[in-house]
N, C-alpha and C positions, 0 to 999 in steps of 0.2 A: 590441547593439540587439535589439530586443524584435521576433520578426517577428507580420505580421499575418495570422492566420489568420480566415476564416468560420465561423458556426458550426460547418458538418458538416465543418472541417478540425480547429475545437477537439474535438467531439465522436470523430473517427474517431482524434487524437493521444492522448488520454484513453483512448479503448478501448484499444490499443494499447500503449500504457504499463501497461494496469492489468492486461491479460492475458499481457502476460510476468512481469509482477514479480510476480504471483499464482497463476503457474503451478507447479505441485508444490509446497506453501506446504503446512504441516502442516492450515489450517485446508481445501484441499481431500481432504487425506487423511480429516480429521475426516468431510468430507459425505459420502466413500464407503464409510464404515465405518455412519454413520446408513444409508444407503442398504440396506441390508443387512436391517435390521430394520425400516425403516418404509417407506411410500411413497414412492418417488422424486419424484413430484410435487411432492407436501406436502414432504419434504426442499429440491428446489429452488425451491418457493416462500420456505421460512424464509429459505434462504442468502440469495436475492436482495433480498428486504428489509430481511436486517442486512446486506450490503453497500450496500447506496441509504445505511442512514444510518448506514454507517461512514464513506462516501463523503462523502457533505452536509456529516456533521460536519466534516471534514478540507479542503473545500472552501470554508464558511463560513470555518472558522479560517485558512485561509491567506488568503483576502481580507480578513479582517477586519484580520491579521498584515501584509499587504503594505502598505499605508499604517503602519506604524508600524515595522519591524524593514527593514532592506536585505539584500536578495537575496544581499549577499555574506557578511551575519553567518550567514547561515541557510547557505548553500553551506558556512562557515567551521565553524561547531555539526556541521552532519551530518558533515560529512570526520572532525571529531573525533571523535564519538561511535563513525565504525563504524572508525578507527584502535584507539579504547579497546576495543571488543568484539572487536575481532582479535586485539590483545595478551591482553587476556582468554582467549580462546579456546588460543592457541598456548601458553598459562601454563598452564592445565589439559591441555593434551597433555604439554608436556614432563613437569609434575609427579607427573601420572598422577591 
C-alpha cells in the first residue's frame, strides 16, 4: 500500500533520498575539483540547475511511466540491471 504523505513529507522524503544516493557520487567530486579554479558560487549555482533538471526530467518520466509500466516491472528491471553490473563488475576483478 502506497502511504500518504503531505507535501513537505513528499518534499523532505525526496531530499532525503536524493542526498544519500548523491553523496560521494563522482559528479560531486567533479564540483569540487571545478571549485578549485572557478568560483564556488558560480560553480554551485551550474550544479544546482543541472540537477533541478536532471531531477524534473526523471520525475516527469516516472509520472509519465507510472500510469503505463507497474511498479513491480520497474522494481523487476532495476534488481536486474544492478545484478548485471555487479556480475560485470566482480568479472573485471577476477579477470584483471
Amino acid at each position: 500500500a502506497r502511504e500518504v504523505l503531505g507535501w513537505t513529507g513528499v518534499v523532505a522524503k525526496a531530499f532525503v533520498l536524493n542526498a544519500v544516493a548523491e553523496f560521494g557520487d563522482r559528479t560531486q567530486i567533479a564540483i569540487v575539483v571545478l571549485c578549485v579554479d572557478y568560483n564556488p558560487v558560480f560553480v554551485a549555482i551550474g550544479a544546482l540547475v543541472a540537477f533541478l533538471f536532471v531531477t524534473a526530467g526523471a520525475v516527469f518520466l516516472g509520472h509519465f511511466l507510472s500510469d503505463r509500466i507497474s511498479e513491480r516491472i520497474v522494481t523487476y528491471f532495476a534488481g536486474g540491471l544492478f545484478l548485471l553490473f555487479g556480475a560485470i563488475a566482480i568479472a573485471q576483478i577476477l579477470l584483471g
